[in-house]
N, C-alpha and C positions, 0 to 999 in steps of 0.2 A: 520450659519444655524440655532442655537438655537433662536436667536433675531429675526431673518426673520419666524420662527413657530410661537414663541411666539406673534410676532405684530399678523399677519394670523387668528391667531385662537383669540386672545384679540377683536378683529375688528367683527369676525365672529358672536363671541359669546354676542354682542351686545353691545359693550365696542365702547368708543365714542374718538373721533380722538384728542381732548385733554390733555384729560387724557394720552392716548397712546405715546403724546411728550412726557411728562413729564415720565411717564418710562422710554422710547426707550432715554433719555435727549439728542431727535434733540432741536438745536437752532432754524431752520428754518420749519417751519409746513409741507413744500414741501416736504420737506425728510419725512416726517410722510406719507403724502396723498400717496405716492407710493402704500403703503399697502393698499387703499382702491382698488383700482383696483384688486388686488388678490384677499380678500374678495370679490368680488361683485359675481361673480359666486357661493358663498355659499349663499347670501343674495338672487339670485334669485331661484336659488332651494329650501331654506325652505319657500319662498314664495308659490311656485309652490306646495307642500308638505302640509302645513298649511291653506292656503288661504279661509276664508269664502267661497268664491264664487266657490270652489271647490267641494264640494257637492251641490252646484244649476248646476253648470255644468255637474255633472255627472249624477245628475237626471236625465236634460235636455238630455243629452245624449242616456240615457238607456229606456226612456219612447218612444222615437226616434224609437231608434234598436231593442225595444221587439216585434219582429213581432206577435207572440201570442196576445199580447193587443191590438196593432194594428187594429189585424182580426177583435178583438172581438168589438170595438169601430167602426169600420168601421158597421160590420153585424147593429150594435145598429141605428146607421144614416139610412142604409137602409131600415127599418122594422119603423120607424117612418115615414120618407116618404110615405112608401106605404100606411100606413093607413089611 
């Protein structure tokens, strides 16, 4: 159980899958790669977490769902038209 955290979290925490043989002293790399599959669930959540495009999306979002701005962007359109 100690060897199966320690790879888990070595992988997690940005530690690269060579290095990781040579710890864990697999012969064969296969036996290493097992641990990327466990890791990949933390690598896609601190993506998810971190990810540049995460604040253009919630911008995106929130400019979306701000009914108040909305209105007010909306009133703005109609009031140029009419004039």
């Amino acid at each position: 159980m100690l060897r199966h955290s320690l790879a888990t979290n070595f992988l997690a925490n940005g530690g690269d899958l060579a290095t990781l043989q040579r710890i864990m002293r697999h012969k064969n790399i296969a036996t290493t790669q097992k641990y990327i599959h466990l890791a990949m669930h933390d690598v896609v959540e601190k993506h998810h977490q971190y990810s540049p495009a995460r604040d253009a999306i919630r911008g995106a979002q929130w400019s979306f769902f701000d009914n108040g701005q909305l209105v007010k962007e909306a009133e703005e359109i109609l009031k140029r038209s009419s004039q």
